[in-house]
N, C-alpha and C positions, 0 to 999 in steps of 0.2 A: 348548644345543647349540653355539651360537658359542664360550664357552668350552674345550669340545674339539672347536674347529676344524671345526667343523661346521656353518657359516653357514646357516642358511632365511630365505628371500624373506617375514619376518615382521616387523609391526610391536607386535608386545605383549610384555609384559614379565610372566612367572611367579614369584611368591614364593611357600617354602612356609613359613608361621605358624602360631603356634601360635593356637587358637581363642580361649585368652579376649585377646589382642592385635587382635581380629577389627575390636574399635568405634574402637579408638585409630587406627590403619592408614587405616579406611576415615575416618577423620575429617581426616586427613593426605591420604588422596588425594585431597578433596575440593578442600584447600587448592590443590593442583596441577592443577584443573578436571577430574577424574576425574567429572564430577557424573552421567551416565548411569547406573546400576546396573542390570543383568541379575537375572534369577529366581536363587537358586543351582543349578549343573550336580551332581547326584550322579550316578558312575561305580564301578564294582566290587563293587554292593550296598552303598553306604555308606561303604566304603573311601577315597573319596575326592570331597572335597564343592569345589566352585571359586566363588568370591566374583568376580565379575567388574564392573569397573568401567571406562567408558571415556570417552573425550572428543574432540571435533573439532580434529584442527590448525589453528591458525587461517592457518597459510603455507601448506601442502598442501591442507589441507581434507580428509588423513587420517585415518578413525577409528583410535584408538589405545587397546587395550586394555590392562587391569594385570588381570590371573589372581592371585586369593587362594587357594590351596590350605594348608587346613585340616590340621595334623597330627594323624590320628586314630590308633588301638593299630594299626591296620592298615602305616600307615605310619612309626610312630615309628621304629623302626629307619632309616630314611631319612634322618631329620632327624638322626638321630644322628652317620650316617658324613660327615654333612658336610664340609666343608675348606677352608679358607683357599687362594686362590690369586691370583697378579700377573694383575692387569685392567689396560688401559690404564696409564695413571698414579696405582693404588694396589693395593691388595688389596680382596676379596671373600668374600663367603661362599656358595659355589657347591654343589649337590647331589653327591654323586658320581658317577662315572660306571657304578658299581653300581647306586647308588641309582636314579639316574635313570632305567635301563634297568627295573628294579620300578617305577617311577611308570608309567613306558609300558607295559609288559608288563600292569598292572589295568587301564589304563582298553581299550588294544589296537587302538583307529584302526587305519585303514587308513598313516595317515601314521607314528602311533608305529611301528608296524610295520615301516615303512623307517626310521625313525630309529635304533630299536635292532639293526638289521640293519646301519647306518652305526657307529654307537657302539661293536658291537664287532668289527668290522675295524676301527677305528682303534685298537684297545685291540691289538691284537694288533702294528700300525704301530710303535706308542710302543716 
């Protein structure tokens, strides 16, 4: 969302991977005190499966979540439109902002729901 300028009062970080990257990833977050691991979240029948791993700030005392989201046939098209875009001081590989409104649109929150309601009024801004 912050990438189109859509800041939320959150502190966790969403990637979407591809599943057989699942043990490499989670063996890497670990590395980064990632070490809590949650049940996985399935959302849209299947559609969409979330690896959730998280960890205590040790200066806040914030829990800080990392969301694994799983590219399944349902979402590969997502992963696909992906894009390269200027973040702070380099590049990134960010969802698109198509895409992303389908990642929200299956799972459907109360929040996605404003999200995608923000996402595209700003698409229409741009």
């Amino acid at each position: 969302m912050a990438v189109y300028g859509i800041p939320r009062a959150t502190v966790g970080i969403d990637l979407l991977i591809a599943k057989a990257s699942l043990p490499e990833i989670q063996s890497l977050a670990q590395e980064l005190g990632y070490n809590l691991k949650a049940e996985p979240m399935i959302f849209a029948h299947g559609a969409i499966e979330i690896n959730r791993f998280s960890k205590i700030d040790s200066e806040t005392g914030d829990i800080l979540s990392l969301d694994l989201l799983l590219v399944s046939s349902e979402i590969e098209q997502v992963w696909k439109s992906r894009q390269e875009v200027s973040w702070e001081s380099g590049k990134i590989w960010v969802v698109s902002r198509e895409g992303l409104i389908s990642l929200k649109s299956l799972r459907g929150s109360g929040q996605d729901l404003d999200d995608i309601k923000k996402l595209k009024e700003e698409s229409y801004e741009s």
